[in-house]
N, C-alpha and C positions, 0 to 999 in steps of 0.2 A: 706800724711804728708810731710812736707816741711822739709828737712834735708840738711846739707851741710856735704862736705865727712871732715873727717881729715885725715890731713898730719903727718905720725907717722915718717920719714924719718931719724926727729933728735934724736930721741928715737930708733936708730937701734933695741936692742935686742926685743924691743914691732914690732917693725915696719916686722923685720925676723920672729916673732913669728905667727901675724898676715897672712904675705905673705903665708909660710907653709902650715898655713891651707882654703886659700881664703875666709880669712875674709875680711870686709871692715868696718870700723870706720866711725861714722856721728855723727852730733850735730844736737840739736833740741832745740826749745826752751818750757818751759813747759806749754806753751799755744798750741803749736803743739799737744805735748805726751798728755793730756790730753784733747784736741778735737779731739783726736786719739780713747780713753776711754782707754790709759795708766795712772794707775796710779803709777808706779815704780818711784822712790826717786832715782837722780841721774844717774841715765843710765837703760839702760835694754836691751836684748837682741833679737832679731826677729833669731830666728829659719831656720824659712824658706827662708829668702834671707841669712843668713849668715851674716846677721848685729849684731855690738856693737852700741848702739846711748846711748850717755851721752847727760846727759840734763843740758843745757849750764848753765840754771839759778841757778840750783844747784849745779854745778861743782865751779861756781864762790868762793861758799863758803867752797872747801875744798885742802888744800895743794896739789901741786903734786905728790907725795907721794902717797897718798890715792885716787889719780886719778886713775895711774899706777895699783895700788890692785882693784879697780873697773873693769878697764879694762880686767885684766886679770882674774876677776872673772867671769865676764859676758861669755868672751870668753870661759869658760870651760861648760856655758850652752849651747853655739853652737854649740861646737865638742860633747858633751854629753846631748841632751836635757831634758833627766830623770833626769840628776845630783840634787843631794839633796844641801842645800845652805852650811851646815858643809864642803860640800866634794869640793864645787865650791870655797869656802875658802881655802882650803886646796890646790888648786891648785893654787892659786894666791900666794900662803907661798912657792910655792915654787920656782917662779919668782920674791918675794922677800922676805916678811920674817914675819914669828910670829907676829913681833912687829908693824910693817906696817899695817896688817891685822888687827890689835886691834885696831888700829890708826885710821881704815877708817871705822871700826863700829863706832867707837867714833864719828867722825866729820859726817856721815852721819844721824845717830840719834839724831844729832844736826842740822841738816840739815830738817830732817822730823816735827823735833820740830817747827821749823821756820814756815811750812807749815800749819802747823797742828795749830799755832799760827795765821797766817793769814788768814786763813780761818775761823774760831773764830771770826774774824773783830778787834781785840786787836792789 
């Protein structure tokens, strides 16, 4: 699959967070993740190389904010692969907060909608 890395640099506390544990951050776009036979909404995590990849087409559509909580969602299925999606939540709450966390189900399921609309052919 064809990714390009991101640069977390200006995001220090993601970027420290990141470094700590030898992640690395990529983008894809969701023509990749899905001839990949990913079907994840907005990012998803690889395990085995210690990648975050957010999927570019659908990050378009959600604040930074609710990037930010993506990110460090995903990143708690790296350092914990068994992590349950409550608990992966829970650890993004606490890199930023409650109300971020509700913010980015919101916009992400608005995000799935869009997809799930277009593929419908509507």
């Amino acid at each position: 699959m064809k990714m390009t890395r991101l640069s977390l640099e200006k995001q220090f506390d993601l970027y420290m967070l990141f470094k700590m544990h030898g992640v690395q951050a990529f983008v894809c776009t969701r023509a990749e993740a899905e001839a990949a036979g990913i079907s994840s909404v907005c990012a998803f995590a690889d395990t085995t190389n210690k990648y975050v990849v957010l999927i570019e087409d659908d990050c378009q559509m959600l604040s930074n904010e609710s990037i930010r909580v993506i990110m460090c969602h995903e990143l708690a299925h790296v350092l914990i692969p068994s992590i349950r999606e409550d608990q992966a939540d829970e650890f993004a709450a606490r890199f930023t907060n409650q109300t971020a966390v509700k913010k980015a189900r919101e916009e992400t399921e608005r995000v799935r909608e869009r997809i799930r609309y277009a593929r419908a052919g509507c």
